[in-house]
N, C-alpha and C positions, 0 to 999 in steps of 0.2 A: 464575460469570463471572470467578473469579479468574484462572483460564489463560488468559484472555484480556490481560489484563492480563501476565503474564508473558510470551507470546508476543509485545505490542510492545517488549518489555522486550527481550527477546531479538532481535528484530528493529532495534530500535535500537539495541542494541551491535554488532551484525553489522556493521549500514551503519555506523558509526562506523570499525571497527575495518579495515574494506573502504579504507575514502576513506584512514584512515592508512596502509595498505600502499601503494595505491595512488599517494598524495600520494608517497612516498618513493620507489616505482619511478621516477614519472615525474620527478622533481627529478635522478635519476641520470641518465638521459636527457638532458636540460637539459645536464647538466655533461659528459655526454660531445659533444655539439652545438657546444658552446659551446669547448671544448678544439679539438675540428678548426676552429670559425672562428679562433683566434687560431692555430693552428700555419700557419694559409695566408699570414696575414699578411706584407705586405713595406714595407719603409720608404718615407714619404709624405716627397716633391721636387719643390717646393721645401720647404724648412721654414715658412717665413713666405710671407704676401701681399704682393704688390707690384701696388701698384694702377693705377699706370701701365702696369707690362708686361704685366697679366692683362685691364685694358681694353679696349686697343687692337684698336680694328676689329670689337668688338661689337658687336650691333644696341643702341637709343639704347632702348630699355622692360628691356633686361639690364645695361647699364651703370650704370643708374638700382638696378633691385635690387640691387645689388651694392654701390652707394653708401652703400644702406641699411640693408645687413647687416651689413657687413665694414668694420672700421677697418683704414686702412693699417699694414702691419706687426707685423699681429698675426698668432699661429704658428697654420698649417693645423692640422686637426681630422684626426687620427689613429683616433681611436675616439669612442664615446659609448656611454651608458649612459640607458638613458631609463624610467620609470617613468610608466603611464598607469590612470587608472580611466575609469570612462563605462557605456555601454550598448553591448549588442551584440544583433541580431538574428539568432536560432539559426532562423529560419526562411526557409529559401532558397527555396519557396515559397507562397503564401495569405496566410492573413493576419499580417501579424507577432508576432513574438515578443520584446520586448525584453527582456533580463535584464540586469541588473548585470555587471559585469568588472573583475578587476584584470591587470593584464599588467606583465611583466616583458623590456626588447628590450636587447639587445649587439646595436653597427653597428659595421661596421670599415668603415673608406675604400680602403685597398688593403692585399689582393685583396678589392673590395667583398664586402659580405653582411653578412646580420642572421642572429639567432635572437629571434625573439618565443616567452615564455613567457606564454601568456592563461587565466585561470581564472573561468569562467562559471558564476552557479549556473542550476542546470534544473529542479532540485526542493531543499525543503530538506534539507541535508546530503546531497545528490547537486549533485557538479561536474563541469562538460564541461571537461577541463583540452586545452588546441588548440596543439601547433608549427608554427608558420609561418616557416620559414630558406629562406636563400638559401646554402648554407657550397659554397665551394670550386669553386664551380659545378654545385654540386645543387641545385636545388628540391627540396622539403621541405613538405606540410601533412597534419597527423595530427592531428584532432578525438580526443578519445578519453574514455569515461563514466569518471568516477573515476580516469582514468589506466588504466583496466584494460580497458575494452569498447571498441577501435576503431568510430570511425563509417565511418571511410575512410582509407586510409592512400596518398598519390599521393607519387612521390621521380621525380624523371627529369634527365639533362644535357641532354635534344636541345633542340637552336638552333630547333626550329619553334617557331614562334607560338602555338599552341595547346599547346606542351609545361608542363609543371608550373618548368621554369628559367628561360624568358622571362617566366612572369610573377610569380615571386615578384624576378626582378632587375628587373624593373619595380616592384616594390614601392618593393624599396632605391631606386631612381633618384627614384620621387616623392615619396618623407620627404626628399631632399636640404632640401627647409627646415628641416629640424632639424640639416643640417649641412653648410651651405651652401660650403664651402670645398671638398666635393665637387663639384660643379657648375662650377669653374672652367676654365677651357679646360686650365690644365698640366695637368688633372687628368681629360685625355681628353674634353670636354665639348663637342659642337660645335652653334655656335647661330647659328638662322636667325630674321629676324624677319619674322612674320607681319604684323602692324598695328602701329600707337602703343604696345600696352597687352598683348602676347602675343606669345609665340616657341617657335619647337620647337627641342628638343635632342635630341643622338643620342649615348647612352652603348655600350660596349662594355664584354665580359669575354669574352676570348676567341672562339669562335664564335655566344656570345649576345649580340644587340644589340636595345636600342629606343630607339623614338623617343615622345616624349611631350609636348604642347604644353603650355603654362607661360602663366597669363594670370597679368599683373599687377598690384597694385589700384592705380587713378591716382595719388589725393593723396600714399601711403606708398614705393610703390616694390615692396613685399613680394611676395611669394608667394602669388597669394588662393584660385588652385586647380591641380591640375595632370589632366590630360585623356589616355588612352588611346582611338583611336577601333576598337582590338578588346582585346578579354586574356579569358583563358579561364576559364569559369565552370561549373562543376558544377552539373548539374541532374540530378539522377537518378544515372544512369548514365552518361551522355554531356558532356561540355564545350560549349558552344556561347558559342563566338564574340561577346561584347557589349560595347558604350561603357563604361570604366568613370574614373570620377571621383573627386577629394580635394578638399576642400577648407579650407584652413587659415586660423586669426584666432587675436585676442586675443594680439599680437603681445608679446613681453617681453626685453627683455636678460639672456641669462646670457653670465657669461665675456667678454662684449663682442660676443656675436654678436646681433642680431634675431631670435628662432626661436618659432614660435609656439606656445602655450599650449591649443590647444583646434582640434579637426580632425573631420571627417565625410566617411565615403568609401562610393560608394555604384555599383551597377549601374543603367546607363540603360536600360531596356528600352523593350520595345514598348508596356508597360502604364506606363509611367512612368519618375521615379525611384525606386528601393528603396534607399535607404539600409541597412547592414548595420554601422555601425561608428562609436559617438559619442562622444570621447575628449577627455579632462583631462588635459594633463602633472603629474604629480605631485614627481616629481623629474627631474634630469637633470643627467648629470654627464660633461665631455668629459675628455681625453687628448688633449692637443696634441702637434704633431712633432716630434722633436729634432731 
């Protein structure tokens, strides 16, 4: 039975030795991702918030978030840096799968875009390491086994709705609670008020635009969820078109902004909600304007 024993021996150094090539491919990756989001970048104007002139003629449930976020004359939010752990569900359909995660995201405000770096385990010392970007006007989402086995690799610019770039800048548009100085009108943002307590806004990046409705919680003002009624979802083979949801709490001051602490984003289907995504801010670190 001794070879048997060296065969895991050996087998466990392999997958060790696997995840470390791997881990190091895909961190190069990262940093080349991360390189093209900041060379697109262009300087954020105005520098500071002015709360009278960014007010003005809002609907009365966004004037109120804003109140609640934002202190007068503090410097817009150029970039962020943000650090999340939580759960994530690797199963897109049956019964769920939650795993552990740690992720790693750079968000620029202009030219908007993210790169989320997320690292899921699936088995012990096997990780599903996942890029989800928006750079330049790409969408971007690469699951991939150890960095080295794609599960699927989807990149596109087209402005359709069901493209892979409307809905990862839909992404960036509904984290704007983590950086809420995106969301202001100078800062291309145009808002309709639905009711008392919600409103839709409509961002652009060139020929990619959405629109995404914004409820807000009564008593605070804040950001309690933000709402998609299509964005496109991989089932198989095929995308198909469904409701998709965030919703943000556990509200904190960094920096002097309101930005929350803990968030769950989820596909509304026919069979329910599926939640896919339960998150902890762990750190977070802005870049204000010059």
């Amino acid at each position: 039975m001794v070879w048997i024993k060296w065969l895991v021996m050996v087998l466990a150094v392999l997958i060790v030795a696997l995840g470390a090539f791997g881990a190091s491919r895909w961190a190069a990756n990262t940093r080349e991702l991360t390189e093209r989001l900041e060379a697109s970048r262009a300087p954020i104007g105005p520098a500071r918030y002015d709360a009278a002139r960014e007010l003005e003629g809002l609907p009365a449930p966004v004037q109120r978030f804003f109140l609640a976020v934002l202190k007068d004359g503090q410097h817009m939010v150029s970039a962020v840096t943000i650090e999340h752990c939580g759960t994530f569900n690797l199963a897109a359909e049956g019964p769920d799968q939650w795993e552990p995660f740690t992720s790693w995201q750079r968000s620029t405000m202009r030219r908007p875009g993210f790169v989320w770096d997320g690292r899921a385990s699936m088995l012990p010392g096997v990780a599903v390491h996942v890029h989800d970007a928006y750079v330049a006007g790409e969408g971007i989402l690469h699951p991939a086994v150890m960095g080295l086995v794609s599960l699927t690799e989807l990149r596109g610019t087209s402005p359709e709705p069901d493209g892979v770039a409307v809905g990862e800048f839909m992404r960036w548009f509904a984290e704007g609670a983590w950086y809420p100085t995106a969301l202001l009108p100078s800062q291309g943002v145009h808002w309709s008020e639905v009711d008392q307590h919600s409103a839709l806004a409509t961002a652009s990046d060139g020929a990619v635009s959405v629109t995404l409705l914004f409820r807000f919680d009564p008593p605070s003002g804040v950001i309690a969820s933000v709402r998609a009624e299509a964005r496109g979802r991989t089932v198989g083979p095929t995308v198909v078109m469904t409701p998709w949801e965030g919703r943000w709490s556990n509200y904190a001051e960094v920096d002097g902004l309101r930005v929350p602490m803990k968030g769950e984003v989820a596909w509304i289907t026919p069979q329910g909600l599926r939640a896919y995504w339960r998150g902890s801010t762990v750190d977070i670190r802005y870049e204000p304007a010059n």
